[in-house]
Biotite code that builds the C-alpha atoms (Angstrom):
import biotite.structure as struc

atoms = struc.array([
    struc.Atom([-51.344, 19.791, -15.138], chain_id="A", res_id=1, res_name="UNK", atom_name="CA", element="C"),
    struc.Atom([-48.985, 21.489, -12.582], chain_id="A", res_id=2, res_name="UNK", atom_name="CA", element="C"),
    struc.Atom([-50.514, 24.627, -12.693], chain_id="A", res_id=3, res_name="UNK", atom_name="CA", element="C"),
    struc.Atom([-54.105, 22.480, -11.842], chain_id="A", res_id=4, res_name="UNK", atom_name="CA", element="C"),
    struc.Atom([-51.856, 21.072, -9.047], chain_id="A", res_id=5, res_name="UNK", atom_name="CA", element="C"),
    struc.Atom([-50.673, 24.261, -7.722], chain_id="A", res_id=6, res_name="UNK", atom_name="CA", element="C"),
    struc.Atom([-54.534, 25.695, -7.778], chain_id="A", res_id=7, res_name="UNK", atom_name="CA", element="C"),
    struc.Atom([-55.970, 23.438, -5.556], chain_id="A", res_id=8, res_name="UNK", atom_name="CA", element="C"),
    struc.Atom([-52.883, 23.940, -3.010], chain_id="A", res_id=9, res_name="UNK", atom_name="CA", element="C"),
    struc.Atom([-53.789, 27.598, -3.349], chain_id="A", res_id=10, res_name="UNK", atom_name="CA", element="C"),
    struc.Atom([-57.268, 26.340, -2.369], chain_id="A", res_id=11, res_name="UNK", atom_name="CA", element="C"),
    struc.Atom([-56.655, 24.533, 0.848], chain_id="A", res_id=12, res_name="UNK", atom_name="CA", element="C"),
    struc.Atom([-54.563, 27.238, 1.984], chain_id="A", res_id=13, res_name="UNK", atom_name="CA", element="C"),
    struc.Atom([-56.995, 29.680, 1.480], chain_id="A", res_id=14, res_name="UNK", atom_name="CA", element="C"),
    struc.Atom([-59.824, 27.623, 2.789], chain_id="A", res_id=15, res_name="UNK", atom_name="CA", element="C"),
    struc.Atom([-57.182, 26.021, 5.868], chain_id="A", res_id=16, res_name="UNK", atom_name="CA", element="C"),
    struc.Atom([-57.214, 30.254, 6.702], chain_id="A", res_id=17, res_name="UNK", atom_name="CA", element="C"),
    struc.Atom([-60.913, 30.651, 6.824], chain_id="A", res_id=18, res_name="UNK", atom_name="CA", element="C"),
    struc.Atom([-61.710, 27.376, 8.714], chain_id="A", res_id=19, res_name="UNK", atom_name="CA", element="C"),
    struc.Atom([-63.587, 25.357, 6.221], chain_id="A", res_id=20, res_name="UNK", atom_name="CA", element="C"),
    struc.Atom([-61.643, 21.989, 7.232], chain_id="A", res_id=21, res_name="UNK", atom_name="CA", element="C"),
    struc.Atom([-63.326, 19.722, 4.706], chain_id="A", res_id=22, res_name="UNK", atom_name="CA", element="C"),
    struc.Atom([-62.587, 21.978, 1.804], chain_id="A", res_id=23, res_name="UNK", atom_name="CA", element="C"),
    struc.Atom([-59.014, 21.749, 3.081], chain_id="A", res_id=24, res_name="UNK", atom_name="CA", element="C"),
    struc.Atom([-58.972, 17.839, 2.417], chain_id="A", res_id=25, res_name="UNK", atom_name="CA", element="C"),
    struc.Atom([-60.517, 17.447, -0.155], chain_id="A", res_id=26, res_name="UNK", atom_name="CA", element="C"),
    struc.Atom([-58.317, 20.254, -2.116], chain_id="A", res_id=27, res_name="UNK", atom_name="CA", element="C"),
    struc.Atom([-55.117, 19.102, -0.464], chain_id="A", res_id=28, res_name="UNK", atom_name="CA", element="C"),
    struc.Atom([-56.136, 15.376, -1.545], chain_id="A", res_id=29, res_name="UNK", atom_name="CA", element="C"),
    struc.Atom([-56.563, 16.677, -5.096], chain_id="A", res_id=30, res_name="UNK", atom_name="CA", element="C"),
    struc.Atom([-53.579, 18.810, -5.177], chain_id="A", res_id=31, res_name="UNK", atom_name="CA", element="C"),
    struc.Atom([-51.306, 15.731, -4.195], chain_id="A", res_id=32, res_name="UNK", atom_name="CA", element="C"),
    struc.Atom([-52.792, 13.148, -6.674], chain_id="A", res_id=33, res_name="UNK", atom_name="CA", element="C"),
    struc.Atom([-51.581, 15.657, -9.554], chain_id="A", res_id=34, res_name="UNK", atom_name="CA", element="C"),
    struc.Atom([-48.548, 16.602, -8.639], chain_id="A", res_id=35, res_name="UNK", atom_name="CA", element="C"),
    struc.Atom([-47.910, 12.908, -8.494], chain_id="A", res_id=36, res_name="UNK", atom_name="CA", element="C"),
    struc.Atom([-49.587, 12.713, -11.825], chain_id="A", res_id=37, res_name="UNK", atom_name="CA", element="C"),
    struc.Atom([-47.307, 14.869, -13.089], chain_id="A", res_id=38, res_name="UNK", atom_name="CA", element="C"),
    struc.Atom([-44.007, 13.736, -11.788], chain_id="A", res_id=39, res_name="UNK", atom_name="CA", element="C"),
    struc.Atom([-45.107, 10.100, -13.514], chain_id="A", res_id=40, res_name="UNK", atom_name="CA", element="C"),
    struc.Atom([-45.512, 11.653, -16.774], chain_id="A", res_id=41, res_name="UNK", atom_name="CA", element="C"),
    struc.Atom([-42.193, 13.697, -16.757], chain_id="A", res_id=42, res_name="UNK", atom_name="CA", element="C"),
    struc.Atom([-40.164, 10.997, -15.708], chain_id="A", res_id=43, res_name="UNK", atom_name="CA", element="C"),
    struc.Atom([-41.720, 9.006, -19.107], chain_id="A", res_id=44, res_name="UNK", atom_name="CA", element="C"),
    struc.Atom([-41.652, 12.058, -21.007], chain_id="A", res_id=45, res_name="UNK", atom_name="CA", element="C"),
    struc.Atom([-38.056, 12.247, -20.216], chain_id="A", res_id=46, res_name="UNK", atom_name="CA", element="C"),
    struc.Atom([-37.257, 8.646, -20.660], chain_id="A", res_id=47, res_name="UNK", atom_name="CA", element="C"),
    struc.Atom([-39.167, 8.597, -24.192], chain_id="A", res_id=48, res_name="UNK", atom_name="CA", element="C"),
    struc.Atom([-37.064, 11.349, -25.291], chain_id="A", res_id=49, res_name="UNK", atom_name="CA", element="C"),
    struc.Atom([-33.938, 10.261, -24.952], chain_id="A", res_id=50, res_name="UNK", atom_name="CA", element="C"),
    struc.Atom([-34.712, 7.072, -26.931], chain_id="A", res_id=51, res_name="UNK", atom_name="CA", element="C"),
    struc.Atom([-35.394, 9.207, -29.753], chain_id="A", res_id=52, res_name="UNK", atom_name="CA", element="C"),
    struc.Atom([-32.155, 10.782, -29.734], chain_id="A", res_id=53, res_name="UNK", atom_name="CA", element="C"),
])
């Protein structure tokens, strides 16, 4: 999921360099929803593991 995350940053900066400003939204937009996506499911991932334990 991170590495999905990290693409489409990769994306808008490469697009951001060659002037295609839309692109640059819409991958930046995309980029930030699954980081965010991300950080919520490691925070539960660690707070369902250490009930286990």
């Amino acid at each position: 999921m991170i590495g999905a995350a990290i693409l489409f940053l990769i994306i808008a900066l490469v697009a951001g360099v060659f002037g295609f400003f839309g692109i640059v939204s819409a991958a930046a937009g995309i980029a930030k929803i699954l980081f965010f996506v991300f950080i919520v499911m490691f925070i539960i991932s660690l707070i369902t593991g250490r009930r286990r334990a």
